[in-house]
C-alpha beads as a LAMMPS data file, in Angstrom:
LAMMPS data file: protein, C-alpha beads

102 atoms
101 bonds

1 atom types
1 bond types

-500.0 500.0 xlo xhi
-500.0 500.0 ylo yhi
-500.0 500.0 zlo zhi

Masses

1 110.0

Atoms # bond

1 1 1 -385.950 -186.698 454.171
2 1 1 -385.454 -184.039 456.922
3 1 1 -387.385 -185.304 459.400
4 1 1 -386.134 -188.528 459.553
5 1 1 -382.236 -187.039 459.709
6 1 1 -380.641 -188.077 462.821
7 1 1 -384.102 -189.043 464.529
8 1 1 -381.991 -190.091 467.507
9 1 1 -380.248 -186.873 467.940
10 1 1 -383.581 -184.629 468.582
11 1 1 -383.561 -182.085 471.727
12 1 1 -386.691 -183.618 472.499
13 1 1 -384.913 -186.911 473.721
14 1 1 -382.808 -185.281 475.959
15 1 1 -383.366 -186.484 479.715
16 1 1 -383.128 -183.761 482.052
17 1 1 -380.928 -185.121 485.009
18 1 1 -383.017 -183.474 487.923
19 1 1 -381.396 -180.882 489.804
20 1 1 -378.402 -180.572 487.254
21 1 1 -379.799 -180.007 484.165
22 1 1 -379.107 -180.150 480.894
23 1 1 -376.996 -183.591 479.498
24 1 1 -373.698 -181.573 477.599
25 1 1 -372.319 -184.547 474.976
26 1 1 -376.211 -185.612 474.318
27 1 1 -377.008 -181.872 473.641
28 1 1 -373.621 -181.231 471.275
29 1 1 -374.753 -184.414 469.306
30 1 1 -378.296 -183.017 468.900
31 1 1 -376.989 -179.510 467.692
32 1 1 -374.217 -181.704 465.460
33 1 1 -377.117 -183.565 464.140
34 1 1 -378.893 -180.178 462.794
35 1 1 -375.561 -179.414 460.398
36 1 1 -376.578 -181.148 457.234
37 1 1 -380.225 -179.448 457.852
38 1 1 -378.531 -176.596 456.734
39 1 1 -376.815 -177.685 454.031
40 1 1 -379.925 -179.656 452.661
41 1 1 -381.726 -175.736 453.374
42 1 1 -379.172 -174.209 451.162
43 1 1 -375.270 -174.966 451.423
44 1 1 -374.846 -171.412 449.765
45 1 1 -377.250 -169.090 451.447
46 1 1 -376.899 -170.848 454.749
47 1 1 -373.014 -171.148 455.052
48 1 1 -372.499 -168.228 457.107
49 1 1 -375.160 -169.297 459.229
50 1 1 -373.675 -172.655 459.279
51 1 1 -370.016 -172.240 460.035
52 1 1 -371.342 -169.306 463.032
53 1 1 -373.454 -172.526 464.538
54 1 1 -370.664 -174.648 464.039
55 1 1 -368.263 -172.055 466.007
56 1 1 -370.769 -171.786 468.695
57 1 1 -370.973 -175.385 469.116
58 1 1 -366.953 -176.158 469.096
59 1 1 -366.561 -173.543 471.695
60 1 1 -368.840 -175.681 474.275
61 1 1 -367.146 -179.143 473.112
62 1 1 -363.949 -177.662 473.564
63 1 1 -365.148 -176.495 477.569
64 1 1 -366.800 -179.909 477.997
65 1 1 -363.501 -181.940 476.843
66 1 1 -361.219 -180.039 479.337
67 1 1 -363.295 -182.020 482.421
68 1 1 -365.937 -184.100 481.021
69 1 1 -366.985 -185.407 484.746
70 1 1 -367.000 -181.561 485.710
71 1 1 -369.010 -180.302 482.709
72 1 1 -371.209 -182.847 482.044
73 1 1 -374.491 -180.639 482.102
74 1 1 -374.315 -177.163 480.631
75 1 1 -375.463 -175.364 483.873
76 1 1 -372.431 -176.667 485.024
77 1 1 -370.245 -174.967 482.295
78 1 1 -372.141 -172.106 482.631
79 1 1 -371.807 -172.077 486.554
80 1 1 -368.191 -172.415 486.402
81 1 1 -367.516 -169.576 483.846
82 1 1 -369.728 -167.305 485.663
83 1 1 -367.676 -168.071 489.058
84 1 1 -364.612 -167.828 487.321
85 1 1 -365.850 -164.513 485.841
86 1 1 -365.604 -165.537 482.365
87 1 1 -369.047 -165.917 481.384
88 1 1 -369.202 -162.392 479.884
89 1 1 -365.927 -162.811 477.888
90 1 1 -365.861 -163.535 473.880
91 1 1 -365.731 -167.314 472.731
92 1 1 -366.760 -168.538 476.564
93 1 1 -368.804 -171.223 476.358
94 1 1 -371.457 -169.426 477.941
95 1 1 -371.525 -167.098 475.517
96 1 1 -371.491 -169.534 472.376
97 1 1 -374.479 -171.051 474.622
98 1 1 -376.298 -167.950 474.181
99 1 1 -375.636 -167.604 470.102
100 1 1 -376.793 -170.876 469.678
101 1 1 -380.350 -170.464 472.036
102 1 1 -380.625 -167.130 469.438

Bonds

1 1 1 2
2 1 2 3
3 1 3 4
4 1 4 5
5 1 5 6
6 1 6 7
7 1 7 8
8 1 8 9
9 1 9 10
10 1 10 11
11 1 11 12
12 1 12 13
13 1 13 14
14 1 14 15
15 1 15 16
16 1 16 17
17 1 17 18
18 1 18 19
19 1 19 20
20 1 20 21
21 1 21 22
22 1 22 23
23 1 23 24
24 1 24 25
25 1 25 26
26 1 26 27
27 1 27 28
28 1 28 29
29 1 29 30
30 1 30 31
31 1 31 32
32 1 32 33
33 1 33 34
34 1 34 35
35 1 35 36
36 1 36 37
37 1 37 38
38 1 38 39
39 1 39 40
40 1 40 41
41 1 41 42
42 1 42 43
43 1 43 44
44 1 44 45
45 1 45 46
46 1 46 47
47 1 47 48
48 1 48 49
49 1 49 50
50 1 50 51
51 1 51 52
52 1 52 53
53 1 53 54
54 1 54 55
55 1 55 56
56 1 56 57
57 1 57 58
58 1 58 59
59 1 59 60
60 1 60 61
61 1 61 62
62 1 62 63
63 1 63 64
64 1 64 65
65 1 65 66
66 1 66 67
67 1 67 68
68 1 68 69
69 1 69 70
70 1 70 71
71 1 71 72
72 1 72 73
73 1 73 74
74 1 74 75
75 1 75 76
76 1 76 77
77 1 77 78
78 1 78 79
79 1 79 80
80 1 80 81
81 1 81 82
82 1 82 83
83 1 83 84
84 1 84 85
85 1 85 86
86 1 86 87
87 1 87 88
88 1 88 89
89 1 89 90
90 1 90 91
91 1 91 92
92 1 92 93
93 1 93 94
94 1 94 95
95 1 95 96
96 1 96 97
97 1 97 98
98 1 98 99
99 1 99 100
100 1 100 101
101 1 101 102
């Protein structure tokens, strides 16, 4: 069933490290672990919507596995591009953060 899919995974579980923020491999797993959600929803009607989340999510694993000490929360991803003046720019990990909050 769906709500028992990847009960491990859930955003809800997610520990908030205080005063850095959000946990970047535990929250790629829990987006990962939404994927065959969609399919389940409708692997026709929801593949566009499927391979955009997808994108959106690849484009913060592939910032996180460039420095995984250095990006291990996504305010610090975010922090970085914005510094770097990046943030703004297509397929940033800042902005595939913002697609995926959408």
């Amino acid at each position: 069933s769906l709500c028992c899919l990847s009960c491990h995974n859930r955003f809800s579980d997610i520990e908030l490290r205080e005063e850095e923020g959000i946990p970047t491999e535990e929250f790629l797993e829990s987006c990962y672990a939404i994927v065959p959600v969609l399919d389940k929803l409708g692997p026709t009607v929801f593949a566009p919507v499927k391979m955009d989340f997808v994108g959106n999510i690849k484009k913060i694993n592939q910032k996180f596995i460039t420095n995984k000490e250095e990006f291990d929360t996504l305010q610090k991803i975010v922090l970085h591009e914005v510094n770097a003046g990046v943030a703004q720019v297509r397929n940033s990990a800042t902005e595939a953060l913002l697609w995926l909050k959408r």
